[in-house]
ZAMARGU-4260 file (C-alpha; in steps of 0.2 Angstrom, whole numbers, plus 5000, padded with zeros to 4 digits):
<rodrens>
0) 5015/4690/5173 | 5009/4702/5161 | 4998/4696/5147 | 4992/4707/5130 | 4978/4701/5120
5) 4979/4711/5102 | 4961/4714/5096 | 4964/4714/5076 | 4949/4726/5067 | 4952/4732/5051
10) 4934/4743/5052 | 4931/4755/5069 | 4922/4746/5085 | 4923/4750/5102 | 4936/4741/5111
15) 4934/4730/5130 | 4937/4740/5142 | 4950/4732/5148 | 4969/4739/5146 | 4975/4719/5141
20) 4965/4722/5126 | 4974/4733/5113 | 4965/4737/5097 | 4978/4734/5082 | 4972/4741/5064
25) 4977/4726/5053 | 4982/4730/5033 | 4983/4751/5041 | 4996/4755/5027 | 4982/4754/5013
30) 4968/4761/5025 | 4964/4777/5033 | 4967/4781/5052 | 4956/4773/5063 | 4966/4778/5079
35) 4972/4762/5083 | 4988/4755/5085 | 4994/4749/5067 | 5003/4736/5057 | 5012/4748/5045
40) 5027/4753/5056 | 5045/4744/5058 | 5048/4727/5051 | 5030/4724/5043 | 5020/4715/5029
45) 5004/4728/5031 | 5002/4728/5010 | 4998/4708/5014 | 4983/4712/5023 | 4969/4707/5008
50) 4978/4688/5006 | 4986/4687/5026 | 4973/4694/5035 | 4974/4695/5056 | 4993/4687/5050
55) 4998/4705/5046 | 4994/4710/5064 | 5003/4692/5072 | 5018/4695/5060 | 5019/4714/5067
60) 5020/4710/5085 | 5032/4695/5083 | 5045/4707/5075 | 5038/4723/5083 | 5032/4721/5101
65) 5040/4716/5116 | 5031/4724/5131 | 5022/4706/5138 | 5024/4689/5144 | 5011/4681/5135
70) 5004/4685/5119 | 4985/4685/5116 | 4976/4686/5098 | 4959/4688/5096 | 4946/4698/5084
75) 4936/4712/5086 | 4921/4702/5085 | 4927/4688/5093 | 4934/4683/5108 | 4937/4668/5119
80) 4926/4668/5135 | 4926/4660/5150 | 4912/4648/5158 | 4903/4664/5163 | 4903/4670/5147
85) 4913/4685/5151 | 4929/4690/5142 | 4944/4682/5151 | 4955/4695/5162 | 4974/4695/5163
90) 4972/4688/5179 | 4962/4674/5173 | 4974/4669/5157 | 4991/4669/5166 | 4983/4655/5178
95) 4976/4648/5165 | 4994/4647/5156 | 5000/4639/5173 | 4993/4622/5167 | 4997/4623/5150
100) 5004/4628/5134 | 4992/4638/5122 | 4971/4644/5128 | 4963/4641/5112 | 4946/4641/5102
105) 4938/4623/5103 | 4939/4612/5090 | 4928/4613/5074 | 4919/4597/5070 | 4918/4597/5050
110) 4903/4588/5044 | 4919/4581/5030 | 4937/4580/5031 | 4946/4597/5030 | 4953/4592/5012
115) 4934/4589/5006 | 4929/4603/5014 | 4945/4615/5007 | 4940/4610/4990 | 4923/4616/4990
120) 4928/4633/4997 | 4944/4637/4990 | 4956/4630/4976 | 4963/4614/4982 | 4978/4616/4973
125) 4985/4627/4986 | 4981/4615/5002 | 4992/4603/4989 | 5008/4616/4988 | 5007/4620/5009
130) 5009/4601/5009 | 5023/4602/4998 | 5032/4615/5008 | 5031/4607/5023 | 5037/4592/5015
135) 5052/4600/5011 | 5056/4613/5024 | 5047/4603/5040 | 5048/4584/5037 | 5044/4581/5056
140) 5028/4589/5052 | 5021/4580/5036 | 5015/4566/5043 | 5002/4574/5056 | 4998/4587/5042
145) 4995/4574/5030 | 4983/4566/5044 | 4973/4579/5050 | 4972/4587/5032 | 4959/4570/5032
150) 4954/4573/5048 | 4936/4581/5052 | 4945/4595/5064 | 4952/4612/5064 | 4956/4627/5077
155) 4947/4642/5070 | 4951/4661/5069 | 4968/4663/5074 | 4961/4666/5091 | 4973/4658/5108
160) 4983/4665/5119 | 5003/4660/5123 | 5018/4663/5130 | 5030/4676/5121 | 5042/4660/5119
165) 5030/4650/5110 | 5022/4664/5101 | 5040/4667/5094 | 5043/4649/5088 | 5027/4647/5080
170) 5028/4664/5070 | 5044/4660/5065 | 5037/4642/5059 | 5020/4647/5052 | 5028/4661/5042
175) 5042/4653/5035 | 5029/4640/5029 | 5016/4654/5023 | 5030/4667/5013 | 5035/4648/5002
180) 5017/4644/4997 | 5015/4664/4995 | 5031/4663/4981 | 5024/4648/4974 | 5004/4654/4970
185) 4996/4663/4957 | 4982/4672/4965 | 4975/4679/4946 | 4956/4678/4945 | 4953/4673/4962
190) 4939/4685/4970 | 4941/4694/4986 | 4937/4678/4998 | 4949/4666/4990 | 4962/4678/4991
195) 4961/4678/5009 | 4972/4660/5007 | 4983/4664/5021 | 4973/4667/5032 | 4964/4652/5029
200) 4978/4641/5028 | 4987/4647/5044 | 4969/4641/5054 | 4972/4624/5050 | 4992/4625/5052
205) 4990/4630/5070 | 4980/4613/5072 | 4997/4603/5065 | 5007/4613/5076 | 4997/4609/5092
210) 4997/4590/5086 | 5015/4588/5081 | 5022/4598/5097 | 5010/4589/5111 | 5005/4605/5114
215) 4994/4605/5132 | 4980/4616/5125 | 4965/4623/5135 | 4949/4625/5121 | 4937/4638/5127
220) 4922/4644/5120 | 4919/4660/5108 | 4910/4675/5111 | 4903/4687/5098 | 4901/4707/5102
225) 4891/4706/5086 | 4887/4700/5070 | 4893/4705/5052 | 4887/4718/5041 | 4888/4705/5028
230) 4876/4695/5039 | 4865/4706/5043 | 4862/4713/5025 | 4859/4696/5018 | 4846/4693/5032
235) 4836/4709/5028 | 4838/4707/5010 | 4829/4688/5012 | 4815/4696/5023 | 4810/4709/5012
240) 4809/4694/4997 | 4798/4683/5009 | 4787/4697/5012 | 4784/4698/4996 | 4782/4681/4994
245) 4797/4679/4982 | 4805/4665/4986 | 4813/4660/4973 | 4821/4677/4970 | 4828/4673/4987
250) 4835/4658/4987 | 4845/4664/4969 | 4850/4679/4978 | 4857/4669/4995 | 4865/4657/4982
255) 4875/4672/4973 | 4881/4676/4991 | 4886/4662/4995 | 4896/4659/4979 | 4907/4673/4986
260) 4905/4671/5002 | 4904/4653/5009 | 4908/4656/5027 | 4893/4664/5027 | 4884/4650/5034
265) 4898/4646/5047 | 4892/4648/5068 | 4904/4663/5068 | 4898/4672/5056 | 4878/4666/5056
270) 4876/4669/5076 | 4859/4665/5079 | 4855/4653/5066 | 4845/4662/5056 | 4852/4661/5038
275) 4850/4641/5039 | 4832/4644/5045 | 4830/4656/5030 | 4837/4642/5019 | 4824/4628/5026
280) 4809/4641/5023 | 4813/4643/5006 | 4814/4626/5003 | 4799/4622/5011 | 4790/4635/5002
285) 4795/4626/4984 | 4791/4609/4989 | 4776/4616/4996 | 4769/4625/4982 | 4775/4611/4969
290) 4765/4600/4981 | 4749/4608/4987 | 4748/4627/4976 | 4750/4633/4990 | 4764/4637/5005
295) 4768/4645/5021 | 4770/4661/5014 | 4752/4662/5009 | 4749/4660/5029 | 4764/4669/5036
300) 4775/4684/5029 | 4783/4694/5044 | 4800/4689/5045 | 4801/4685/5064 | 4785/4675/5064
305) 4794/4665/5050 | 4808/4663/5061 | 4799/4658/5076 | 4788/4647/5068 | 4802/4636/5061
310) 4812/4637/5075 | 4797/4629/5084 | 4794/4618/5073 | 4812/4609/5072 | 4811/4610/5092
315) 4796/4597/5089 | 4803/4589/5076 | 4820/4586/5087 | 4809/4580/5102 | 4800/4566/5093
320) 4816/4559/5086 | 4821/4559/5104 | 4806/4550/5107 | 4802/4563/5120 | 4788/4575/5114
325) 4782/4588/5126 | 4763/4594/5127 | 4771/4609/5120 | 4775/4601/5103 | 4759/4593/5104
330) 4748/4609/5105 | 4758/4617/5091 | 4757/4603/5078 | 4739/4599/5080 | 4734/4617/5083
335) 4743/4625/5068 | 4735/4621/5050 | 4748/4630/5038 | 4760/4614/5045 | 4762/4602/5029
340) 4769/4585/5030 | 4782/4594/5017 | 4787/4604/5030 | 4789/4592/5042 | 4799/4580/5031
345) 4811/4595/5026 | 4815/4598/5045 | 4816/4579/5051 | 4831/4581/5037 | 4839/4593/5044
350) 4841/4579/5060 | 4843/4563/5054 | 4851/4553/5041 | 4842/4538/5042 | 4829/4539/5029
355) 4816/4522/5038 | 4817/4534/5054 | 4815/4548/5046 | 4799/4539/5037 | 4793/4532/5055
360) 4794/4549/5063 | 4784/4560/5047 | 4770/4546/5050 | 4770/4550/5068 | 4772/4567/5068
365) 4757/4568/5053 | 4745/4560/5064 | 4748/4573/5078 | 4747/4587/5066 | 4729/4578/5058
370) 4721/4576/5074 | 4718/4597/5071 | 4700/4601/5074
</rodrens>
């Protein structure tokens, strides 16, 4: 078997070294050189890039490239690993594609349905005409769309790997499906993230077509060679307001981001969880000094100290509603006095809905953290 997995980047990186992999410059005809293989050459739809994303690169190898047995896609970020956390090899995939159809991403688990959740991100009136299309040019498929659209569950990234056969028939599907909607949407006055519709849309598309065809798929994990510039910037930009004690400036600022960028809270794209820590320190610094006068700023400023001290205290928190507190959590809530019950009521939020444990637990936890000496 001969397997190639296409490694879509739109920005330079260094690629696995690994000859399956094979860097492919998505949206190339609009960009300068970046010495990869590109998506502008033969029967193409490069100029799509900004609205179709990695589909730019998949719609150049269904028409372009015949050189393999299976087809892989994955980013230059991200990638499917095995158990080991390494990148797969050819070797490993085409026995993997032995006991099934399609190696795949594992299945998101939205805390809504993927209508709701659509709605609040993008323009809903677009997830309404795919469903239209696919009315009309897929019956078959409409009833599992219209299912899983209220479903809580989605493949992410266009990331899998296939066989050239399959690879064939789902282009051919999703395209057909994608160019419609493409016909029928006004994409006036929608800013750089919504335009990246397609791309979107074709995430979810690939969940209907695994459901409707009783596709055998294999869900691995997904490992990132790094995180985004966007990420990181809006990470640094948060530390330097904390330091500065201006919390309020950041919490405005991560909100303007986020209003153009809501993925930017996703796993894949907040890798080590630190922008939703960011979020729960600025919370807990408004309900503090609303309380008290007073808040954890005033005690701690560096950045990582922030982070580590939040971190450890969700770890408590989560331990006590496990009812399994370790001397560890003890130590740190009686031995730390910038700890305030707001604090603790803002993290025991963040793990349980039910508001009488949540009451029971801040009463517990308070006690430990008032026995300080």
């Amino acid at each position: 078997m001969s397997t190639k997995i296409f490694t879509m980047t739109h920005k330079p990186f260094t690629p696995p070294n690994d000859p399956a992999y094979v860097p492919l410059h998505v949206g190339r005809i609009n960009a300068a050189d970046l010495g990869f293989l590109g998506d502008h050459t033969g029967d193409h739809i490069s100029s799509l890039n900004p609205c179709f994303c990695e589909l730019t690169g998949m719609y150049w190898i269904w028409k372009n490239y015949r050189g393999a047995e299976h087809i892989g896609i994955c980013h230059y970020r991200r990638y499917l690993i095995n158990e080991n956390g390494a990148l797969f090899t050819e070797e490993e995939l085409d026995r993997l594609l032995t006991r099934c159809d399609l190696v795949t991403t594992r299945l998101l688990d939205l805390t809504c349905s993927y209508y709701h959740g659509f709605g609040e991100n993008h323009h809903l009136k677009d997830l309404i005409t795919t469903g239209e299309v696919i009315r009309e040019k897929y019956p078959a498929y409409a009833p599992v769309f219209d299912t899983l659209v209220h479903d809580s569950h989605t493949y992410f990234g266009n990331i899998f790997v296939t066989s050239r056969e399959l690879y064939d028939r789902y282009c051919a599907w999703l395209f057909d499906i994608l160019f419609e909607v493409h016909r029928r949407t006004d994409l006036t006055g929608y800013n750089d993230y919504n335009r990246r519709l397609f791309g979107f849309l074709s995430e979810f598309l690939q969940t209907v077509f695994i459901r409707r065809n009783g596709l055998h798929v294999i869900e691995c994990k997904v490992g990132m060679s790094g995180e985004k510039y966007e990420t990181r910037q809006l990470r640094e930009r948060l530390a330097g307001f904390l330091k500065r004690r201006e919390y309020e400036k950041a919490g405005n600022y991560f909100l303007e981001c986020y209003r153009t960028r809501p993925d930017v809270l996703m796993e894949a794209s907040d890798v080590t969880g630190e922008l939703r820590l960011c979020m729960q320190i600025i919370s807990t610094c408004s309900f503090e000094d609303a309380l008290y006068q007073t808040c954890i700023l005033d005690s701690i400023r560096d950045y990582n100290s922030l982070i580590a001290h939040f971190h450890r205290l969700n770890s408590a928190v989560s331990h006590f509603l496990a009812d399994a507190p370790e001397a560890e959590d003890l130590a740190f809530l009686s031995q730390n006095d910038c700890i305030t019950q707001a604090a603790v009521d803002i993290s025991l939020k963040l793990f349980c809905k039910e508001e009488s444990l949540r009451q029971q637990m801040s009463a517990q936890i308070w006690e430990v953290c008032q026995s300080r000496t």
